[in-house]
VOPAGU-2260 file (C-alpha; in pm, 1 decimal, decimal comma):
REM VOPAGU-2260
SITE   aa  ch    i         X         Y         Z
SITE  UNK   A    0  -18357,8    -294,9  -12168,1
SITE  UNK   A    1  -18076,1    -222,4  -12404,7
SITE  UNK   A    2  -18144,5    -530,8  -12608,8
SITE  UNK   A    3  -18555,6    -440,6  -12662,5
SITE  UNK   A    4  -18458,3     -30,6  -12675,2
SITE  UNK   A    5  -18242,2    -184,2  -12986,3
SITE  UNK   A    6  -18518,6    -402,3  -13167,2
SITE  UNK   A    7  -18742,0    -101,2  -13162,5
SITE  UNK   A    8  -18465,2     104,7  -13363,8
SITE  UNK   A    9  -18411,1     -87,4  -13568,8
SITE  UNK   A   10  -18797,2    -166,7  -13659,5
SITE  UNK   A   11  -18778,7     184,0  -13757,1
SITE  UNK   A   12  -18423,4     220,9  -13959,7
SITE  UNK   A   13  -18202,5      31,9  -14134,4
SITE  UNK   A   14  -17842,2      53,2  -14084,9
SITE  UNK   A   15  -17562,9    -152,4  -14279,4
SITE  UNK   A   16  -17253,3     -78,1  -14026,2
SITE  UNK   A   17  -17270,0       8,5  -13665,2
SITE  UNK   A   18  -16918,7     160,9  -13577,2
SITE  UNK   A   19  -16833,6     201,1  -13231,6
SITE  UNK   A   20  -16555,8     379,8  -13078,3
SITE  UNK   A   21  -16436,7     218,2  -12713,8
SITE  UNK   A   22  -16735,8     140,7  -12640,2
SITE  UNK   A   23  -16714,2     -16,9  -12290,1
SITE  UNK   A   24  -16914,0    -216,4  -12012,1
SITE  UNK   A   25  -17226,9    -383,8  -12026,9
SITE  UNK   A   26  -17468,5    -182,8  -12226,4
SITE  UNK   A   27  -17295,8    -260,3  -12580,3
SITE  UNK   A   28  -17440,5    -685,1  -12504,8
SITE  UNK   A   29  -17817,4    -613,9  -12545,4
SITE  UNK   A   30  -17738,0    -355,6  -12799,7
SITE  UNK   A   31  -17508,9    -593,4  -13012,3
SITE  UNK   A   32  -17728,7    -918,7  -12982,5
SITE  UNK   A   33  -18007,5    -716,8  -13143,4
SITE  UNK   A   34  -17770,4    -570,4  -13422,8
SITE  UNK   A   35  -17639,8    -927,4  -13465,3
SITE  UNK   A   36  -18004,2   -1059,2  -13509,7
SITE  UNK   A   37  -18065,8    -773,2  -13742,0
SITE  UNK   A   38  -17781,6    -836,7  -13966,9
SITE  UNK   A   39  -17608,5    -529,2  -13906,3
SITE  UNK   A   40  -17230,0    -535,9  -13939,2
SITE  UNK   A   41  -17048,2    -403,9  -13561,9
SITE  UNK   A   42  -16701,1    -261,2  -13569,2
SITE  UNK   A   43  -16563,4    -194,9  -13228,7
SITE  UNK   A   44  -16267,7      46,1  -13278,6
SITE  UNK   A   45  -16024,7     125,5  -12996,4
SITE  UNK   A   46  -15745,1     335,9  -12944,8
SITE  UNK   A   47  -15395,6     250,6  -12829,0
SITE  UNK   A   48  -15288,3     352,9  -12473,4
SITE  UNK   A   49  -15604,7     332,2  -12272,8
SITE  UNK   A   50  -15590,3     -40,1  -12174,4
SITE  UNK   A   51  -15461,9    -232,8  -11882,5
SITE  UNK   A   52  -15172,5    -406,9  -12133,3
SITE  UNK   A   53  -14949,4     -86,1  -12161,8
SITE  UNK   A   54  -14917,6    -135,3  -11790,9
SITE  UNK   A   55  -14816,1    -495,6  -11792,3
SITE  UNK   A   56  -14509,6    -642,8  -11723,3
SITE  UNK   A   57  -14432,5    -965,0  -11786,2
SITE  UNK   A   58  -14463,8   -1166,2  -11448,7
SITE  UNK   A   59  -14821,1    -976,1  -11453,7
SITE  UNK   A   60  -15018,4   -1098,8  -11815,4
SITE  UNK   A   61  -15294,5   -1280,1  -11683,4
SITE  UNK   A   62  -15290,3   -1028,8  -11417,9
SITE  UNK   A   63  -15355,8    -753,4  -11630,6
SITE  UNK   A   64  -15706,9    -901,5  -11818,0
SITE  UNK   A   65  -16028,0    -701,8  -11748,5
SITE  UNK   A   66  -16391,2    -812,2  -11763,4
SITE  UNK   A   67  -16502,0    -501,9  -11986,5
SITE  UNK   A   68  -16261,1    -614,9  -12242,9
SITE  UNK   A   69  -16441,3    -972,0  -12269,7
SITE  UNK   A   70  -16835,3   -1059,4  -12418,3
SITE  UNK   A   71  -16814,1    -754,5  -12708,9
SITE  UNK   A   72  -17000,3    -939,3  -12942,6
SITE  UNK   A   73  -16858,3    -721,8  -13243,0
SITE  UNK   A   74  -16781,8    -851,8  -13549,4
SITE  UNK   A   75  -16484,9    -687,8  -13619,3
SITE  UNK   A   76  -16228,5    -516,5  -13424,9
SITE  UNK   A   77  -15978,4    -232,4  -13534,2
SITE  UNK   A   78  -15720,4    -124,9  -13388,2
SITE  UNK   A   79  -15387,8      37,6  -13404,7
SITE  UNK   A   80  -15097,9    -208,6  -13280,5
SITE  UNK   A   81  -15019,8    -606,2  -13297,4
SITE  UNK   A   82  -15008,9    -566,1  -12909,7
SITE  UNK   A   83  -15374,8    -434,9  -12823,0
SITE  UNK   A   84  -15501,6    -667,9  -13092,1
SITE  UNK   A   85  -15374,7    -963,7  -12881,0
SITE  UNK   A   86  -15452,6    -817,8  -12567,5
SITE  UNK   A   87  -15836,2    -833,7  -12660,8
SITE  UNK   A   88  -15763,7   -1261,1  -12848,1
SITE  UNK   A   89  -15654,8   -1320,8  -12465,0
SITE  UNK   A   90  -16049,9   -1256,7  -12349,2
SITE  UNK   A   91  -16304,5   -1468,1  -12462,8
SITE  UNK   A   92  -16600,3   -1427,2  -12746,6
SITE  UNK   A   93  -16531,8   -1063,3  -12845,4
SITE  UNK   A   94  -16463,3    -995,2  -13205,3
SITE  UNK   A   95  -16501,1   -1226,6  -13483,1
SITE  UNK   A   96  -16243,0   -1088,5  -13693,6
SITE  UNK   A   97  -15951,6    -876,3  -13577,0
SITE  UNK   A   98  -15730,8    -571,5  -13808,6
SITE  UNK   A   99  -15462,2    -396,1  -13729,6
SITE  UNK   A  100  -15480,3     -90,8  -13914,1
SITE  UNK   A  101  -15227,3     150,6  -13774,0
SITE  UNK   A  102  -15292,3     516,4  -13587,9
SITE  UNK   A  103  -15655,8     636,1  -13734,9
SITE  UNK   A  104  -15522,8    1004,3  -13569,5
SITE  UNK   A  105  -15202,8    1033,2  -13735,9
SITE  UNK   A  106  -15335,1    1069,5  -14061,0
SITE  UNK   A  107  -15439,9    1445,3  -13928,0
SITE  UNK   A  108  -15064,1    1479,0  -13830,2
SITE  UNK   A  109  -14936,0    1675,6  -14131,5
SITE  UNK   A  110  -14573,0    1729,1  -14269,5
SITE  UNK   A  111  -14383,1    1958,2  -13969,6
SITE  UNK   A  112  -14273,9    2234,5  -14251,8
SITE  UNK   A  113  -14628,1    2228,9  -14385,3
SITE  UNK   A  114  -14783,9    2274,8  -14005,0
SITE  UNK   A  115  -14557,5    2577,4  -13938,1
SITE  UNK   A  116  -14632,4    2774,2  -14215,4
SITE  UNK   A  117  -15012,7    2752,7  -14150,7
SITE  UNK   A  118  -15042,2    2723,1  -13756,5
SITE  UNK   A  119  -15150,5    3014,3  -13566,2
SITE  UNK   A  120  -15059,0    2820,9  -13241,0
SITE  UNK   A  121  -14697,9    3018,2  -13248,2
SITE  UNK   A  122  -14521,2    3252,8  -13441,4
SITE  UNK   A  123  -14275,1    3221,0  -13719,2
SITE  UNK   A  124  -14026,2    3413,6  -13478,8
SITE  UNK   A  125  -14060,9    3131,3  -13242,3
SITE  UNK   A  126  -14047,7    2862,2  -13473,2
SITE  UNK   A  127  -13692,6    3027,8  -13603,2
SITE  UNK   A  128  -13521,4    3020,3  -13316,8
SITE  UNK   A  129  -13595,8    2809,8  -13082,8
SITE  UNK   A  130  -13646,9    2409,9  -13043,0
SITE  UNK   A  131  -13984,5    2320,1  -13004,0
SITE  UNK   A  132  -14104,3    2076,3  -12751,3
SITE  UNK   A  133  -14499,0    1993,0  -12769,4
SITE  UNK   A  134  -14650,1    1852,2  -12478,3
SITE  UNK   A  135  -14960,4    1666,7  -12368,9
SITE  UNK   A  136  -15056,1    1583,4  -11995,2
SITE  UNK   A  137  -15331,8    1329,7  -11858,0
SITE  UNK   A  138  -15664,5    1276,4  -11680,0
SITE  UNK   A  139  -15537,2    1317,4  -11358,6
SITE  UNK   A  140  -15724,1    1104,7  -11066,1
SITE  UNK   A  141  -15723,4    1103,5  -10681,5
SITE  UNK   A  142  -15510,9     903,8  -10543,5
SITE  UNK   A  143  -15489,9     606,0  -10775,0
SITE  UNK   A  144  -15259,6     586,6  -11077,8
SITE  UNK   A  145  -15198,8     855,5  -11276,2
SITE  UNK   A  146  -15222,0    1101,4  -10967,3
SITE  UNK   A  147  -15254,2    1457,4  -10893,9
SITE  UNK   A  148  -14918,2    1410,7  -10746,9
SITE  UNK   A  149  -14755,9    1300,4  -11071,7
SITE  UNK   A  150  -14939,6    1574,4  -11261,9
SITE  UNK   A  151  -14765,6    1834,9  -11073,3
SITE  UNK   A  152  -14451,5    1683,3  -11130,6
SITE  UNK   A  153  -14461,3    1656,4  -11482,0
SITE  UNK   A  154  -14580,0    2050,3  -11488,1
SITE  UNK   A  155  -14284,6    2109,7  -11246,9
SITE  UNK   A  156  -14034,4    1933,2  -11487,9
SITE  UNK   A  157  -14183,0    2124,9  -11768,3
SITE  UNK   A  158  -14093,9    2464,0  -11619,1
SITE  UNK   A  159  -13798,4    2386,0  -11451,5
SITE  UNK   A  160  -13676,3    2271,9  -11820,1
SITE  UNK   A  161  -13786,2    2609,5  -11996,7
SITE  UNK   A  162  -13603,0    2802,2  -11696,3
SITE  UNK   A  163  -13274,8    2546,5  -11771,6
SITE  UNK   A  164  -13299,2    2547,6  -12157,0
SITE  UNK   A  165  -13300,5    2902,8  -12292,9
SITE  UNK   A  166  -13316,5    2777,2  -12645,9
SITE  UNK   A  167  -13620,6    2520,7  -12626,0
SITE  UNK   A  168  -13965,0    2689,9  -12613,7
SITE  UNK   A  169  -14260,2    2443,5  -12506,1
SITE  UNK   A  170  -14632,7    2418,6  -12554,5
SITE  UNK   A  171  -14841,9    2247,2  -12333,1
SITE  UNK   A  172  -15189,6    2095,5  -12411,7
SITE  UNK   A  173  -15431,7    2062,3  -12120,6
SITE  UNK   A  174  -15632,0    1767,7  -12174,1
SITE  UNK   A  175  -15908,1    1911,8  -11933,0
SITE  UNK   A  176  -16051,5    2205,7  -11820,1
SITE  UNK   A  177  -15840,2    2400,1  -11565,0
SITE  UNK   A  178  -16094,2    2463,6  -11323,7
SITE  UNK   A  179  -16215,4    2096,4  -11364,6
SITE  UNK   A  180  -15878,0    2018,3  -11117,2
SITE  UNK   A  181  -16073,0    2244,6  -10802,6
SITE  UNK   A  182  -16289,8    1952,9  -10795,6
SITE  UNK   A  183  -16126,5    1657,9  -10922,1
SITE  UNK   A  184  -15866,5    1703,3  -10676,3
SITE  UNK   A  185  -15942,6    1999,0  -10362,1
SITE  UNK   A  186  -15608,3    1883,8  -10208,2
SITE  UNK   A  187  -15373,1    1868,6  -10504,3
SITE  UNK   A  188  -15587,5    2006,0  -10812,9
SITE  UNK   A  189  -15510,0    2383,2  -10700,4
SITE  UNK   A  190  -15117,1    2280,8  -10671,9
SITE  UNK   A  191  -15208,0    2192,0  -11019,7
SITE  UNK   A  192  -15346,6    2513,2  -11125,6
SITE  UNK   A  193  -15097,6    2724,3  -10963,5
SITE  UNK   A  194  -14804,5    2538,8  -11157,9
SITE  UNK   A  195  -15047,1    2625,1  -11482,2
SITE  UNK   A  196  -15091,8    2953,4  -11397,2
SITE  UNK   A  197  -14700,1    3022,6  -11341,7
SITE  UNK   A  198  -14584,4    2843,9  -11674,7
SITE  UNK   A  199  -14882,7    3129,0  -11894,0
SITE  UNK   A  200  -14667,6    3397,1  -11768,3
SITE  UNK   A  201  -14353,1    3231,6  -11909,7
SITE  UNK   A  202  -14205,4    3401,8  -12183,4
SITE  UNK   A  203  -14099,1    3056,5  -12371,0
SITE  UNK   A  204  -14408,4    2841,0  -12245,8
SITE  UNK   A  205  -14741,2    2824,7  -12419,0
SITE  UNK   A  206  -15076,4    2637,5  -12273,4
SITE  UNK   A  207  -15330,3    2542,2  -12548,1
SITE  UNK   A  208  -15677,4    2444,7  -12345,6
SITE  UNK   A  209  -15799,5    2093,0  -12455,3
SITE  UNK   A  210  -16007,4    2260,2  -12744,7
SITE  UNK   A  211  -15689,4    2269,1  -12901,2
SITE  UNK   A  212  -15616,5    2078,3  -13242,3
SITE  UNK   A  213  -15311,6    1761,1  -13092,9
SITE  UNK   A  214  -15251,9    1673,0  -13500,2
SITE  UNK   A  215  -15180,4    2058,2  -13552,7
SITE  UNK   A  216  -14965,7    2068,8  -13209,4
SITE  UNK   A  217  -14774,4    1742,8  -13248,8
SITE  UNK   A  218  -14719,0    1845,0  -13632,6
SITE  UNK   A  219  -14516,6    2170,1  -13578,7
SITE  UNK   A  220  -14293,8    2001,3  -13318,6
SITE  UNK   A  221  -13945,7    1900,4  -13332,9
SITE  UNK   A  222  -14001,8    1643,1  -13052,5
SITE  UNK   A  223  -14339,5    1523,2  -12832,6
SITE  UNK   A  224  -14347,2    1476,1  -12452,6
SITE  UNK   A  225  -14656,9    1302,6  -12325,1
SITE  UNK   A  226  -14709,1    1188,5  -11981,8
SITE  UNK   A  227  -14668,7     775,3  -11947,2
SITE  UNK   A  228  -14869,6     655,1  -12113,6
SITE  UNK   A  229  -15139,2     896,3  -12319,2
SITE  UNK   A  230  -15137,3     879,3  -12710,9
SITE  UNK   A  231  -14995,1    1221,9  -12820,1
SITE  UNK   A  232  -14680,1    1035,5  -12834,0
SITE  UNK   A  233  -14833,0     687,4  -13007,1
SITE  UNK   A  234  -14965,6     911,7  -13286,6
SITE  UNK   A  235  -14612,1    1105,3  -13347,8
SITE  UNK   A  236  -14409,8     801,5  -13346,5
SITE  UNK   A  237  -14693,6     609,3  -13544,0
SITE  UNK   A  238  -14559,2     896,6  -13830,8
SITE  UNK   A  239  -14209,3     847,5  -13711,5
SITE  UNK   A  240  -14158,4    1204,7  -13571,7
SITE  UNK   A  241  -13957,4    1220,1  -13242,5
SITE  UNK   A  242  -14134,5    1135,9  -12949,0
SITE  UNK   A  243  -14135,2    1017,0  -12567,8
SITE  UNK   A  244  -14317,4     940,1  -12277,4
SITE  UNK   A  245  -14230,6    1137,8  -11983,7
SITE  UNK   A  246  -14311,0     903,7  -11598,2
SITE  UNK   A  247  -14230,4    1168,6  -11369,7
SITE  UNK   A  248  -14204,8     982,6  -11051,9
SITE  UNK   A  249  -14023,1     647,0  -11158,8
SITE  UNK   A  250  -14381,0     467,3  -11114,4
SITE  UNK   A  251  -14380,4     271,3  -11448,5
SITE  UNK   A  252  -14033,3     113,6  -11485,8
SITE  UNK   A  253  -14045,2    -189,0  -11637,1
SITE  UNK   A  254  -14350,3    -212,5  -11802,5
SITE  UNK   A  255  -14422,6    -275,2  -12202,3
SITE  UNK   A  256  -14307,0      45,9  -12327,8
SITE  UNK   A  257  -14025,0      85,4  -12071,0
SITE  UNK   A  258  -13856,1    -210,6  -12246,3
SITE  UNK   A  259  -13772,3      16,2  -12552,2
SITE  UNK   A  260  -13448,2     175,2  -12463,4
SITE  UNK   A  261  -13506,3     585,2  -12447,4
SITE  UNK   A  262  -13853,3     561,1  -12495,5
SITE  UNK   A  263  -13978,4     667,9  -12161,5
SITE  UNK   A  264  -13791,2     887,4  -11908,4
SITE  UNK   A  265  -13845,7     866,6  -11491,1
SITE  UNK   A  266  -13667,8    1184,6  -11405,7
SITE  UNK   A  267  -13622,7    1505,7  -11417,7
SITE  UNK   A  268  -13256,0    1458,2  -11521,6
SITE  UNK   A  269  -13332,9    1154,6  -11762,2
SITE  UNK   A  270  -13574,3    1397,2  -11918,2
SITE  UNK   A  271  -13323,2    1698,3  -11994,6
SITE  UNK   A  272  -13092,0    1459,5  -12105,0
SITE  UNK   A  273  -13325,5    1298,6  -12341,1
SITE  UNK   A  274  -13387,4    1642,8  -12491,0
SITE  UNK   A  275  -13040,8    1760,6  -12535,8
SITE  UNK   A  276  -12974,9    1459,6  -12705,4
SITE  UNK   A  277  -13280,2    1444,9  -12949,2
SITE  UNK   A  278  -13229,4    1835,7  -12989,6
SITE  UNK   A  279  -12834,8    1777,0  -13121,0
SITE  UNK   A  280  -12954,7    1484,6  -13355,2
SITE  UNK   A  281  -12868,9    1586,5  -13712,1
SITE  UNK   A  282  -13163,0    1603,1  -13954,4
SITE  UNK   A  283  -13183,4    1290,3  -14148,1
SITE  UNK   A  284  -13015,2    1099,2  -13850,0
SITE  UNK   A  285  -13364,4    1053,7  -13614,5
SITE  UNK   A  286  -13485,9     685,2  -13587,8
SITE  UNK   A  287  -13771,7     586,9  -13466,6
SITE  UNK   A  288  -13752,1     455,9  -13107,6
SITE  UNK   A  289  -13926,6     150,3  -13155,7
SITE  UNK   A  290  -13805,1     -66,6  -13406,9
SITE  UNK   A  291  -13970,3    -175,3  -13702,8
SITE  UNK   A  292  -14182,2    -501,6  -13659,0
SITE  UNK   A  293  -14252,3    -427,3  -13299,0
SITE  UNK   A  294  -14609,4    -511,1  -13192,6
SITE  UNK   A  295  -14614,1    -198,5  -12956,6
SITE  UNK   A  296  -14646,6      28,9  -13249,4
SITE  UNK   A  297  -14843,3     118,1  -13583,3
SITE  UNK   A  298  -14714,6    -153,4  -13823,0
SITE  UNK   A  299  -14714,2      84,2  -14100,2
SITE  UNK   A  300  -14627,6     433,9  -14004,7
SITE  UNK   A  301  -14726,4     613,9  -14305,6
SITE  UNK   A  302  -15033,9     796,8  -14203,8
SITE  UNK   A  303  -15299,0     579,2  -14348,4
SITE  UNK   A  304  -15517,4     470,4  -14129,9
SITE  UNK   A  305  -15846,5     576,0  -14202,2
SITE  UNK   A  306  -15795,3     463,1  -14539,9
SITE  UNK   A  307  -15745,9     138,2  -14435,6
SITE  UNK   A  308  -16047,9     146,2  -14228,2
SITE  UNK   A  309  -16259,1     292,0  -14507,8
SITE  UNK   A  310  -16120,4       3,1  -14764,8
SITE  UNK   A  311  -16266,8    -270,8  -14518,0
SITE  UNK   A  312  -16561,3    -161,9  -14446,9
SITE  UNK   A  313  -16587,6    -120,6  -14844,5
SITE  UNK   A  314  -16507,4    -479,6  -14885,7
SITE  UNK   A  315  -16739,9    -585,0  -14645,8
């Protein structure tokens, strides 16, 4: 169906480049065989953290393939680390070319000085005296990974930090709806909600719904939380601004990005540590946590992505 819905497109248009953005399961095969027949040029692009690899540790590779990553039939493949780019070699007769082209998002991220004098997320009061923590959680499921149960411990941690730490003032994204948790989740999602509803009455806690701009949030920052393992935290440190992943419950020890020492926390006390010590780091002392020529991150960390991306599909 997908194949013959294709060929009558494109009797009707012509297209050059057919860009795709994580474009999953079988529909894409039809789709991409007529494109293919056509002429047209496919580019699959991808983003960083939602694939089985950032959960793999090394007794588990082979483990760790999926079918939806195999039988893409694009021509090209773009992504944003070495890692994911060999992930998707490891499955058969995807991509004919593969390029690493660093963080397409960070390129929104802009300078942190810049961001505070033109946000209207917070105030310039706020942003004078006090340490500023921006925070992302995750699409929470029923009892699988990434569970209703961790969600509302990483909310808990969150307030019980801006209780503890007097002088750190933290903004919290909500990557869904709020009343999308009733029904996710009847059992936990409400827990959810009330934890939610308790941190908008905080005087030093501030919930952005998932309308809100992450560039604009991550950019005013001094240092990004993210819950193990969403991108908020891939984009900052693809523009090397401070930034962690925050596994509330201890359930992702030892896997890829667990290996980089500091760069994700499993506790409530690993996590106010973590702060204190990235709060008393002098300016002009931060390095990035992972080191340079690691595979897990952007290769170039300079917020130039897109550019990138543009030039090859120029040259092709």
């Amino acid at each position: 169906f997908n194949y013959f819905r294709s060929k009558k497109v494109l009797s009707d248009i012509i297209i050059d480049n057919f860009i795709s953005h994580s474009d999953y399961a079988a529909d894409h095969i039809g789709r991409n065989i007529a494109l293919r027949q056509a002429g047209v040029r496919t580019w699959f692009f991808t983003d960083a953290m939602n694939h089985a690899v950032v959960y793999r540790k090394e007794e588990s590779k082979q483990d760790m393939r999926m079918p939806y990553c195999a039988y893409l039939l694009y021509d090209h493949f773009i992504t944003w680390n070495e890692a994911t780019a060999e992930y998707y070699r490891e499955h058969p007769d995807s991509f004919k070319e593969i390029h690493v082209v660093g963080c397409i998002w960070s390129e929104h991220i802009k300078e942190k000085e810049q961001a505070r004098k033109e946000t209207s997320v917070i105030n310039k009061e706020i942003i004078d005296n006090f340490y500023i923590l921006s925070c992302f959680d995750s699409s929470y499921l029923r009892n699988v990974r990434l569970s209703y149960q961790e969600g509302i411990a990483f909310a808990a941690h969150l307030l019980r930090l801006a209780d503890e730490c007097p002088d750190v003032y933290i903004i919290l994204k909500e990557k869904k709806e709020r009343d999308v948790h009733y029904f996710s989740d009847p059992v936990f999602g409400p827990k959810l909600i009330e934890i939610y509803n308790r941190m908008d009455t905080h005087p030093r806690m501030k919930l952005c719904p998932h309308q809100a701009d992450t560039a604009e949030i991550i950019a005013i920052a001094d240092m990004v939380v993210s819950f193990s393992f969403t991108s908020p935290t891939f984009e900052a440190l693809s523009v090397n601004r401070a930034a962690i992943w925050h596994d509330p419950m201890g359930f992702y020890k030892d896997m890829l990005y667990d290996k980089v020492d500091g760069l994700v926390t499993h506790s409530y006390e690993d996590l106010k540590a973590k702060i204190l010590q990235m709060k008393n780091t002098k300016p002009g002392e931060y390095r990035n946590l992972i080191p340079a020529g690691s595979p897990l991150l952007d290769p170039y960390r300079d917020g130039k992505a897109v550019e990138r991306f543009r030039d090859l599909l120029m040259s092709n």
